[in-house]
C-alpha positions as CSV (number, residue, x, y, z in Angstrom):
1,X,0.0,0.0,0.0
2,X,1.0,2.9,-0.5
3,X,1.8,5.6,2.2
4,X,0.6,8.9,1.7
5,X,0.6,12.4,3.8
6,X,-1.4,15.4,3.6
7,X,-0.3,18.8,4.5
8,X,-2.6,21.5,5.4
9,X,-5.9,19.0,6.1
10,X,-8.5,21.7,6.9
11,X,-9.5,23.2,3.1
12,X,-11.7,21.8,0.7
13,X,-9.4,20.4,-1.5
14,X,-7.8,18.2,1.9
15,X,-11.4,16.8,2.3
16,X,-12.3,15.6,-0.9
17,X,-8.2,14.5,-1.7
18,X,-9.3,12.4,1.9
19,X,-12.2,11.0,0.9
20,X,-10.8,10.0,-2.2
21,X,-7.7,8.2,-0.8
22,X,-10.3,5.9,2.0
23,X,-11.5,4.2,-1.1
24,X,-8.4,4.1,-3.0
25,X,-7.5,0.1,-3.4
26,X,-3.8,0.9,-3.4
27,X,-3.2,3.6,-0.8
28,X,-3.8,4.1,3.0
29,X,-3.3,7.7,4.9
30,X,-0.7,7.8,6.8
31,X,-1.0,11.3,8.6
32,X,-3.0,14.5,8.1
33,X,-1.3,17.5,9.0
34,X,-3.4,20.4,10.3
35,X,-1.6,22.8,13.1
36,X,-4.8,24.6,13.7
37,X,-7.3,21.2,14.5
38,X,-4.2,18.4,15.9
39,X,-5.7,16.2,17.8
40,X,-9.5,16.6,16.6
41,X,-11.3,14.1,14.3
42,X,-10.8,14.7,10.8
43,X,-14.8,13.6,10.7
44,X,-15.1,16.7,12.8
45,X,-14.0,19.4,10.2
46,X,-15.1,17.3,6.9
47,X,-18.8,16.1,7.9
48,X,-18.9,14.1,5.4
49,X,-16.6,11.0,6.1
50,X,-18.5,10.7,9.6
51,X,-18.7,7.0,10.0
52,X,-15.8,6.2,7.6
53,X,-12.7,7.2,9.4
54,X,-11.5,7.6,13.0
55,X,-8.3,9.7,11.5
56,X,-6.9,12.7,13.6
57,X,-5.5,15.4,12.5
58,X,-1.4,15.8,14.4
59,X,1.1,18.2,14.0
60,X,3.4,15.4,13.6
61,X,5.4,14.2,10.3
62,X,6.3,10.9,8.9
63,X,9.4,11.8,7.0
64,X,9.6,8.3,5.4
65,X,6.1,8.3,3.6
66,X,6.0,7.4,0.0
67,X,4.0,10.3,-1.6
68,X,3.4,13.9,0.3
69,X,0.2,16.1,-0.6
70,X,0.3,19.2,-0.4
71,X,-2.7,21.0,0.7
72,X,-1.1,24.8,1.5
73,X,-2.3,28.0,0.8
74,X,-0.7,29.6,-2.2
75,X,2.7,30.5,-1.7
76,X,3.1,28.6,1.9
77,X,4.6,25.4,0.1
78,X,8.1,26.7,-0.4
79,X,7.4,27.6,3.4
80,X,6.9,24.5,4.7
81,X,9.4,22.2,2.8
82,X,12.0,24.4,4.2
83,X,11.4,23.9,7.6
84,X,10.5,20.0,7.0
85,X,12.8,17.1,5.4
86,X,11.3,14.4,4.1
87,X,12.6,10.9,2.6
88,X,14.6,11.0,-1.1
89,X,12.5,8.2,-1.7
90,X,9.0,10.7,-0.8
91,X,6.8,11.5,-3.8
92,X,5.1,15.1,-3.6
93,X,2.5,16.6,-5.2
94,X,1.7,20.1,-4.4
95,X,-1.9,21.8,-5.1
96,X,-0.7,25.0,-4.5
97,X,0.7,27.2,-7.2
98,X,4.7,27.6,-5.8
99,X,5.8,25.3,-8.6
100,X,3.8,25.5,-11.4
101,X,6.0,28.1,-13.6
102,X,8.6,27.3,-15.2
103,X,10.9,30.1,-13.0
104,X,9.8,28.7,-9.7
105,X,10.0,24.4,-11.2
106,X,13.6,24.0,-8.7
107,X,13.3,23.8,-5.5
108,X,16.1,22.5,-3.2
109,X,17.4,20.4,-6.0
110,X,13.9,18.7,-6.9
111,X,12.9,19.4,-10.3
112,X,8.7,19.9,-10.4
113,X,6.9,19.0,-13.2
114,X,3.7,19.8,-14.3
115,X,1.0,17.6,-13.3
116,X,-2.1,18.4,-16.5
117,X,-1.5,14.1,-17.5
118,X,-3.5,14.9,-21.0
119,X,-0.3,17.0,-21.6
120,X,2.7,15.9,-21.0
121,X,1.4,12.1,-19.1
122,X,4.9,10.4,-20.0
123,X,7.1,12.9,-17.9
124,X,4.8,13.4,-15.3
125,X,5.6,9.1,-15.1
126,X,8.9,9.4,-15.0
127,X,8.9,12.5,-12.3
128,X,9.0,12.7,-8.6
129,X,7.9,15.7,-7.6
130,X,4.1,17.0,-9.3
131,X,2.7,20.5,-9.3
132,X,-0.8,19.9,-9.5
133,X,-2.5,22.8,-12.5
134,X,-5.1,24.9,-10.7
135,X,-8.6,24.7,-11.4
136,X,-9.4,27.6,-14.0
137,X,-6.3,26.5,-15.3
138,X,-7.4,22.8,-15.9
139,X,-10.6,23.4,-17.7
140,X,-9.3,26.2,-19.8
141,X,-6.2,24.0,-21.1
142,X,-8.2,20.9,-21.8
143,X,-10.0,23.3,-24.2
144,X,-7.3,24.6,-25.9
145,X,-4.5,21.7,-26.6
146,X,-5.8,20.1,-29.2
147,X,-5.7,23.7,-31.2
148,X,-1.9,24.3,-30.2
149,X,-0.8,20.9,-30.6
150,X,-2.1,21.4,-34.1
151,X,-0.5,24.7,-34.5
152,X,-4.0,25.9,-34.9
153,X,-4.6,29.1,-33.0
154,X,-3.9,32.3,-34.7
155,X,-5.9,34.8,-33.1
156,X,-7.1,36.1,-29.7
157,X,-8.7,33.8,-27.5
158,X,-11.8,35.5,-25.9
159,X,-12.6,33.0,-22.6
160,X,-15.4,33.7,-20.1
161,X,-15.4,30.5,-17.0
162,X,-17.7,30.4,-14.4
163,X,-16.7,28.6,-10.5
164,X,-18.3,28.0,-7.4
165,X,-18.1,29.3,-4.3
166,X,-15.4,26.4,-3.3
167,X,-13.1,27.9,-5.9
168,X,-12.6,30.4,-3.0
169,X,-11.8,28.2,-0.1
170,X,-12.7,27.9,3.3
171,X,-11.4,31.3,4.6
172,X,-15.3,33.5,4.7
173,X,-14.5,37.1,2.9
174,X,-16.9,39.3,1.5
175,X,-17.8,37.8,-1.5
176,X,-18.1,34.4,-0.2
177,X,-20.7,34.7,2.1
178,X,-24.4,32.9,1.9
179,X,-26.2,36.7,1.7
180,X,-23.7,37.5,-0.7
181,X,-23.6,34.5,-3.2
182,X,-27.4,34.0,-3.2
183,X,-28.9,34.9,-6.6
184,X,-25.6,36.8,-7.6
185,X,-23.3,37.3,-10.0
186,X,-20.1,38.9,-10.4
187,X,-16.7,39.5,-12.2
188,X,-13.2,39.2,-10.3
189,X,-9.6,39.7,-11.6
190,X,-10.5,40.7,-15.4
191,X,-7.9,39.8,-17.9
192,X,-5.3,39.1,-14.5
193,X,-6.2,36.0,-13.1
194,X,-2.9,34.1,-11.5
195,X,-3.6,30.6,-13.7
196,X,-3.0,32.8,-17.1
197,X,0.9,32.2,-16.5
198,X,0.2,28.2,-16.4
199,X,-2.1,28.6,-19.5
200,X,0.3,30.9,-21.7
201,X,2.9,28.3,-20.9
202,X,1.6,25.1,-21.7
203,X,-0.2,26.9,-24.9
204,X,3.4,28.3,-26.0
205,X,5.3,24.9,-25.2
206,X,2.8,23.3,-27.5
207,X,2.6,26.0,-30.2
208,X,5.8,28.5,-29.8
209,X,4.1,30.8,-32.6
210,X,1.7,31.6,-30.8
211,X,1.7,35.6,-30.1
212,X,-2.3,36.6,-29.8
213,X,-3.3,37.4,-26.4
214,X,-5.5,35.0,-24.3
215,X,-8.1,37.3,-23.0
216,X,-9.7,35.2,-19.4
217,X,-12.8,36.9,-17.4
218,X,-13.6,34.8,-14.6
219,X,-16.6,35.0,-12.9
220,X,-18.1,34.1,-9.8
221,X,-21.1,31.3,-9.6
222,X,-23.8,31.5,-6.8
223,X,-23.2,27.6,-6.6
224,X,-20.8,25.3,-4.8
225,X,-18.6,23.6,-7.0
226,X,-18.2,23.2,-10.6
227,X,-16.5,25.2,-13.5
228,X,-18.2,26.2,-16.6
229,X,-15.5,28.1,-19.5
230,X,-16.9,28.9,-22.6
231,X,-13.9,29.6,-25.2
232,X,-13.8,31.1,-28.6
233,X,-11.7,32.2,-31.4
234,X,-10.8,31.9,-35.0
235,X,-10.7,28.6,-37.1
236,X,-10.9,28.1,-40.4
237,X,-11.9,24.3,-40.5
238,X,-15.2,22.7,-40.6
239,X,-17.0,21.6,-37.3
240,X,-15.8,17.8,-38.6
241,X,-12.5,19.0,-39.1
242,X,-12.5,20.4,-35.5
243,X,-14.5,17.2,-33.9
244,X,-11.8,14.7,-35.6
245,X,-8.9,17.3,-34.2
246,X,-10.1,17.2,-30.3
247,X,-11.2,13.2,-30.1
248,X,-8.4,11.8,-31.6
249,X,-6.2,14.3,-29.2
250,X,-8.0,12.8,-26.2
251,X,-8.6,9.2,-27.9
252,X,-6.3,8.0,-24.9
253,X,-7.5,10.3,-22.0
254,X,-9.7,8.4,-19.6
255,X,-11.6,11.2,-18.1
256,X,-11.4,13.7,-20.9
257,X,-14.3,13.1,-23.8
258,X,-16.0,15.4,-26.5
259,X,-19.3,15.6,-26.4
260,X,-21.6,15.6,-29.4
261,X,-24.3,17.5,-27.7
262,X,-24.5,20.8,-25.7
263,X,-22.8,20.4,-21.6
264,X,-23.8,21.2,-18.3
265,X,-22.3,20.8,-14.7
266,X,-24.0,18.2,-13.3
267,X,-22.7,15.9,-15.6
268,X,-19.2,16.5,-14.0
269,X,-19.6,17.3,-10.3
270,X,-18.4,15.0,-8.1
271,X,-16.1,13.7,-11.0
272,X,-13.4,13.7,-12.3
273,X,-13.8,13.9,-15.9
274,X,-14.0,16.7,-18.1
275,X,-16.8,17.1,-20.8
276,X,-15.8,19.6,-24.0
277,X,-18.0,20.9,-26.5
278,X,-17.3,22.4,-29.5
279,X,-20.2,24.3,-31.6
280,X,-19.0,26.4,-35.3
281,X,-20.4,29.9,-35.9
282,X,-19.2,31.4,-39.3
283,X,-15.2,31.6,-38.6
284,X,-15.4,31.4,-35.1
285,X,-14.9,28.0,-33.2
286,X,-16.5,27.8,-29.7
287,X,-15.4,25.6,-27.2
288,X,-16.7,24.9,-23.7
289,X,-15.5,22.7,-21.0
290,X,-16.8,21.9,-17.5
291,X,-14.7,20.1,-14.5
292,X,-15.6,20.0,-11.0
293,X,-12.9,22.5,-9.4
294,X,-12.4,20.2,-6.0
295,X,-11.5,17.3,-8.6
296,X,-10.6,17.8,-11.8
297,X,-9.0,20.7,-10.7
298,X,-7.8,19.8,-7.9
299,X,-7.8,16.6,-5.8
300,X,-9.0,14.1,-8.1
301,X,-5.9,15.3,-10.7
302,X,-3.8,14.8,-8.2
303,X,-5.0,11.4,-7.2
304,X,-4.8,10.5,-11.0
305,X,-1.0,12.3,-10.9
306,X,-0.3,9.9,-8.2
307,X,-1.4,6.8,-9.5
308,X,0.6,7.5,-12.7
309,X,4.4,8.4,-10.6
310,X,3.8,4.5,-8.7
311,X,2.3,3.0,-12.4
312,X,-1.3,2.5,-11.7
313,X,-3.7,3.1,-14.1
314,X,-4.5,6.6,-14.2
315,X,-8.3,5.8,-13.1
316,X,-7.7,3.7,-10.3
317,X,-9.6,5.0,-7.1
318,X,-11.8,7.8,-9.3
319,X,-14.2,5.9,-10.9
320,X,-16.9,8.3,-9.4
321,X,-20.4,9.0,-10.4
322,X,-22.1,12.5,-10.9
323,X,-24.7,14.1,-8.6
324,X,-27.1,14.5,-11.3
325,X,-29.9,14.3,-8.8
């Protein structure tokens, strides 16, 4: 079995990543780090695995573990594997976004690699140390390889995405509260959000040409979880031409498909696949693609990152089923 860690145990992403690993045929949780609740039940914080584990959370390390998670705030993951050494034989994969660029993939002599598997799935294999793409990030890219693999983007990409109120984790601010998210809507971060620099990297690795700006609004949803991105530029195929492009790109991906008819997000939640859709308007292609951010974009990628670093199949332990209901 393999031993695994988690770091920072509190957040959303920490309860689902737990919840995923307690029915995980090949892995068994070692620790849960959490400064703030040592010593509590991890059942107490996330409700939901009440009956199905009598885990606490300690402020105690195993540094011999086979394969660290790290569940940190942005930025703190630098923090903490300075002040804690772990086994040269320890695995990690980071959800936080420390490692993601490629000026910040060295750290203390391990090389991070970019954990989006329907990109670059062979390295990822071969690597050690995984930093896990963020959730906008994840939904946005799945739209757009196919097109840059092809070398066909040309243009400005105009992208408008929609997440839930998870996107925005645990800590309450203004925008995150009940009254506030209740039959509202609203725009954050236009044309600045943090996961461009992961997107204009992977887009430029697979298309180097590629000088058109990558326009993102982001948007706030008065739901939980879920992301919605709705992508469109230039293309000057047919709607076949594009369909034959994207499937045969993602012929291999086990959670990535193209749908033939229009999406919606509770087809995805509580999975982790990702549904695309691709509809033709004169010269304009437009593509939309839904994940569920505590998986896809989060949690459930890194689950599927960690069973390809100890060669499981990448869909062992997330063969989940949507809340369509």
């Amino acid at each position: 079995m393999i031993q695994v860690g988690i770091i920072g145990g509190a957040g959303y992403t920490a309860g689902e990543l737990i919840r995923l690993l307690l029915q995980h045929p090949n892995a068994t949780i070692n620790f849960v780090y959490s400064t703030s609740n040592a010593g509590n039940k991890v059942s107490h914080i996330h409700q939901d695995l009440e009956g199905s584990t009598d885990i606490k959370f300690t402020q105690e390390v195993n540094e011999n573990i086979d394969v660290l998670f790290l569940c940190l705030g942005h930025g703190n993951s630098k923090k903490f594997l300075n002040s804690n050494g772990f086994s040269s034989q320890t695995k990690i994969i980071d959800l936080g976004n420390d490692f993601r660029l490629t000026q910040d993939h060295m750290h203390d002599g391990k090389e991070f690699v970019y954990g989006l598997p329907e990109f670059q799935k062979e390295t990822i294999q071969k690597s050690s140390y995984i930093a896990n793409p963020g959730c906008f990030a994840t939904a946005i890219q799945l739209a757009l390889l196919p097109l840059a693999n092809a070398k066909k983007l040309g243009n400005d990409i105009h992208i408008n995405a929609v997440t839930g109120a998870t996107g925005a984790g645990t800590s309450l601010s203004a925008t995150t509260h009940f009254t506030w998210r209740d039959n509202n809507f609203s725009f954050y971060k236009p044309f600045t959000h943090q996961h461009l620099g992961e997107i204009n990297q992977t887009v430029k690795e697979l298309q180097s040409d590629f000088k058109s700006d990558i326009l993102f609004l982001p948007n706030r949803g008065n739901f939980s979880r879920g992301i919605f991105a709705s992508l469109y530029t230039n293309f000057n195929g047919t709607i076949e031409e594009a369909k034959e492009l994207y499937t045969s790109f993602y012929k291999d991906a086990p959670f990535t498909h193209v749908s033939d008819t229009p999406i919606h997000l509770k087809q995805v939640v509580n999975t982790n696949k990702c549904l695309i859709h691709l509809h033709k308007h004169n010269n304009k292609l437009l593509i939309t693609s839904i994940i569920d951010n505590l998986l896809k974009g989060a949690s459930g990628q890194a689950v599927q990152n960690m069973n390809l670093l100890f060669d499981l199949p990448e869909g062992t332990g997330l063969q989940l089923k949507a809340n369509y209901f």
